[in-house]
N, CA, C and O of each residue as an XYZ file, in Angstrom:
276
protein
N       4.888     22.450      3.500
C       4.098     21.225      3.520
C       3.484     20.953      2.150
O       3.581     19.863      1.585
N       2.692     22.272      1.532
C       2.209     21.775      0.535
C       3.021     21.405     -1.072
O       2.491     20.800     -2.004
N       4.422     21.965     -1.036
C       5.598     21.666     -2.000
C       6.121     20.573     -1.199
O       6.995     20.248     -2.002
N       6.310     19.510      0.043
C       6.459     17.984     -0.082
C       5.620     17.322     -0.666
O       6.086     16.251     -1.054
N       3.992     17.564     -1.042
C       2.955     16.911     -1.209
C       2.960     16.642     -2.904
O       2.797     15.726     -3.710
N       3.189     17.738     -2.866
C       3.378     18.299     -4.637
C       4.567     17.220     -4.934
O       4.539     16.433     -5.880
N       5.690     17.320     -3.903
C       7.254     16.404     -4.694
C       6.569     14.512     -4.538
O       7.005     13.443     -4.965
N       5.548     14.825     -3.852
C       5.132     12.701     -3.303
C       4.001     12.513     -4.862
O       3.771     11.366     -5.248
N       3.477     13.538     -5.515
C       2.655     13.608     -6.435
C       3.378     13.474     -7.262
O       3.309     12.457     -7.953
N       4.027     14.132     -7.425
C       5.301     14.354     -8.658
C       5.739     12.980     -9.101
O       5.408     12.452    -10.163
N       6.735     12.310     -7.919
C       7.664     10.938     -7.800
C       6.590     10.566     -7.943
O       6.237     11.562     -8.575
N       5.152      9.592     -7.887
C       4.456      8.964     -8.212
C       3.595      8.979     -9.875
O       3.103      8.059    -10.529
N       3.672     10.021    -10.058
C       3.366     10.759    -11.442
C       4.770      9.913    -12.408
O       4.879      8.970    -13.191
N       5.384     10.623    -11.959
C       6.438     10.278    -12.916
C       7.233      8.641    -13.063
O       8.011      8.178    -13.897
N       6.709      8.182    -12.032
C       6.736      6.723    -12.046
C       6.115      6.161    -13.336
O       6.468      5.599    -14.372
N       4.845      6.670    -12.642
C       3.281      6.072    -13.590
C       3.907      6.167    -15.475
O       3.953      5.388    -16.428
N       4.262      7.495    -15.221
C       4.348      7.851    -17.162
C       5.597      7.164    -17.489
O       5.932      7.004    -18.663
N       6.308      6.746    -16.496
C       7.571      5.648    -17.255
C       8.865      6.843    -17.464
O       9.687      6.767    -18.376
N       8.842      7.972    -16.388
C       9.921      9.210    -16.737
C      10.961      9.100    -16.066
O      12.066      9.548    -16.371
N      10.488      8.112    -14.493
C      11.561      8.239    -13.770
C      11.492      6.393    -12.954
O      10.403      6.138    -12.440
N      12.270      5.578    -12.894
C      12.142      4.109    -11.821
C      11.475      4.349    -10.867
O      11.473      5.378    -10.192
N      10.310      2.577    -10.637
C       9.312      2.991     -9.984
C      10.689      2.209     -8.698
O      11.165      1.132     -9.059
N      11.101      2.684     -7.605
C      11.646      2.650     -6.759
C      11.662      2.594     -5.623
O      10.522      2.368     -5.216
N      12.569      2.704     -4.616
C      11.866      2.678     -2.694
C      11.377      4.117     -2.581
O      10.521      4.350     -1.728
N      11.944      5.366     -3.547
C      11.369      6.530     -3.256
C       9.732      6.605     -3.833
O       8.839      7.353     -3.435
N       9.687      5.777     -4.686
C       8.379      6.171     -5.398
C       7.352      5.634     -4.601
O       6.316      6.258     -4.368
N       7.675      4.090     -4.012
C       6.629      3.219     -3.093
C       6.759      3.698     -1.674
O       6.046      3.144     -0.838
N       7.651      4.743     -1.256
C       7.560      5.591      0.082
C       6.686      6.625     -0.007
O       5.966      7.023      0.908
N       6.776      7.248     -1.578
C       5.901      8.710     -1.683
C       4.418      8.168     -1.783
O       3.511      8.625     -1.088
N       4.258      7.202     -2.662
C       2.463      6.515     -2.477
C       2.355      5.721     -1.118
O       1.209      5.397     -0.807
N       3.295      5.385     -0.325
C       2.891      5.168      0.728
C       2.437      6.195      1.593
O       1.670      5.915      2.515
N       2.946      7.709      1.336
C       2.362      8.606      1.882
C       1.047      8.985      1.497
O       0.023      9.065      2.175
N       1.226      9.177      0.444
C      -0.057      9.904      0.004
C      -1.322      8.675      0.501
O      -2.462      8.905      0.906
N      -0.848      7.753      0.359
C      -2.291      6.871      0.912
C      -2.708      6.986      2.309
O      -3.868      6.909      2.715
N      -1.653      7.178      3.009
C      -1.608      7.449      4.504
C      -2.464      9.011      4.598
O      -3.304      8.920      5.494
N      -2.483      9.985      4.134
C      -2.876     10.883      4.137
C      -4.453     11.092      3.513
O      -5.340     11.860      3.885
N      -4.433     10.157      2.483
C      -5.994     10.634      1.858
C      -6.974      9.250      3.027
O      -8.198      9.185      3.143
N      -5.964      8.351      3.700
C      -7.075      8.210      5.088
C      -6.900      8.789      6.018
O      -7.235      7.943      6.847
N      -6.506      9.962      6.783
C      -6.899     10.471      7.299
C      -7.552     11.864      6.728
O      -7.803     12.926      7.298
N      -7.696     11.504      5.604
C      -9.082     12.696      5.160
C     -10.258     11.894      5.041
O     -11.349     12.426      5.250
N     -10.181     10.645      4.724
C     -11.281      9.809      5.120
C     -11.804      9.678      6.742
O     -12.817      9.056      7.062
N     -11.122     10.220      7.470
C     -11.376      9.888      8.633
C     -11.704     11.646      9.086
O     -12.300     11.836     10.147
N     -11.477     12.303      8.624
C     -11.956     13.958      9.227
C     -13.187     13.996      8.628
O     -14.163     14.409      9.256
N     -13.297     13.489      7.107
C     -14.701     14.541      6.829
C     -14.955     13.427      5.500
O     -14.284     13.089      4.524
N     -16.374     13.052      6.075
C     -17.234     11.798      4.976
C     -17.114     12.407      3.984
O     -17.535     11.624      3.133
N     -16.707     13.631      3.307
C     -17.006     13.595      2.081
C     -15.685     13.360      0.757
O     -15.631     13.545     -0.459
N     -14.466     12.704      2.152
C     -13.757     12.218      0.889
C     -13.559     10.825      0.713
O     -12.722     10.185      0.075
N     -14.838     10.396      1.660
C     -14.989      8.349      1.754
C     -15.068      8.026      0.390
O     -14.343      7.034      0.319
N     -15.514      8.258     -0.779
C     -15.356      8.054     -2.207
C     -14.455      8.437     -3.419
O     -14.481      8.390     -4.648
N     -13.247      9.039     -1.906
C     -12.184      9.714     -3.541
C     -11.429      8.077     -3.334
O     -11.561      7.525     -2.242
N     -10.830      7.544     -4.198
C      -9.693      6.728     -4.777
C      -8.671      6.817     -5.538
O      -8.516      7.719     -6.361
N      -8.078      6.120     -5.383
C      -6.855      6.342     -6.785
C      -7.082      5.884     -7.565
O      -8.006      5.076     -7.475
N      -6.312      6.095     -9.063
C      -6.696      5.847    -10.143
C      -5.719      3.985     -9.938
O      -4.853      3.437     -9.256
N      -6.650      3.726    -11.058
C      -6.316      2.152    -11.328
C      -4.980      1.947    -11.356
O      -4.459      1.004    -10.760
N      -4.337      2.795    -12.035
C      -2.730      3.065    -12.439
C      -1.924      2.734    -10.953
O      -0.978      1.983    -10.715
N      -2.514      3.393    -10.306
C      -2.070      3.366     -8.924
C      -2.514      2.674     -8.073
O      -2.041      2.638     -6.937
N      -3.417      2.054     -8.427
C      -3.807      0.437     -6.970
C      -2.839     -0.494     -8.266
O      -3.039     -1.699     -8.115
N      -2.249     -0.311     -8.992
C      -1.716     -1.358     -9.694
C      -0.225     -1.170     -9.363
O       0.510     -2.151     -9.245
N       0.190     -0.003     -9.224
C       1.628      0.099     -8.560
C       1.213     -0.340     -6.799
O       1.970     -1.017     -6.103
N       0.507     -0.050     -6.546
C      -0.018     -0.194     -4.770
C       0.381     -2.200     -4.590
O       0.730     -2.806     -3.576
N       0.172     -2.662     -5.812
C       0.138     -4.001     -5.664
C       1.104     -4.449     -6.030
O       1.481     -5.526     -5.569
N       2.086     -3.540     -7.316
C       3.521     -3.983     -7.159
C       4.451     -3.897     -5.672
O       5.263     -4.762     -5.343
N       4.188     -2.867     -5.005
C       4.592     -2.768     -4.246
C       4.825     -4.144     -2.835
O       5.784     -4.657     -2.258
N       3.789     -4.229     -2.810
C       2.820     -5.612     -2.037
C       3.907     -6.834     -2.309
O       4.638     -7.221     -1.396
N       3.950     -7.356     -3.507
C       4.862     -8.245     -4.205
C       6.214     -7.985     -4.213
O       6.832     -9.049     -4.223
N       7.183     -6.690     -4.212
C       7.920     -6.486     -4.142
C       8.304     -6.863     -2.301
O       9.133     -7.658     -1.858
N       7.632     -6.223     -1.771
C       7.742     -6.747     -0.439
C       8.038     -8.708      0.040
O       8.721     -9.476      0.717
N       7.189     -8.634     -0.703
C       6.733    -10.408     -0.299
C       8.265    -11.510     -1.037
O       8.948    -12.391     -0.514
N       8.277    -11.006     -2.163
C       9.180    -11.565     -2.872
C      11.002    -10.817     -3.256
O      11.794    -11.448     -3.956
């Protein structure tokens, strides 16, 4: 479990730095990881204030558009 988490970090990482196409694998792996850091929002208040970095609500919104268009 915790080497898939590491490979959804990775593919999103390596999006971000321009190493690898931001792709359906890359907007599946941040679709996970977002799915996951709410339900850590939902076990225990004290990760109601983690977020992603800007980098990544900015791919979060390519994504959005890619959908739409």
């Amino acid at each position: 479990m915790i080497g898939m988490d590491l490979n959804h970090c990775q593919i999103v990482e390596k999006s971000l730095a321009g190493k690898r196409a931001v792709d359906e694998k890359t907007l599946a792996s941040l679709e996970i990881l977002t799915e996951r850091l709410e339900r850590l929002r939902k076990l225990d208040k004290s990760f109601a204030n983690i977020e992603f970095s800007s980098a990544v609500e900015r791919l979060k919104g390519r994504k959005n558009k890619v959908a739409v268009g």
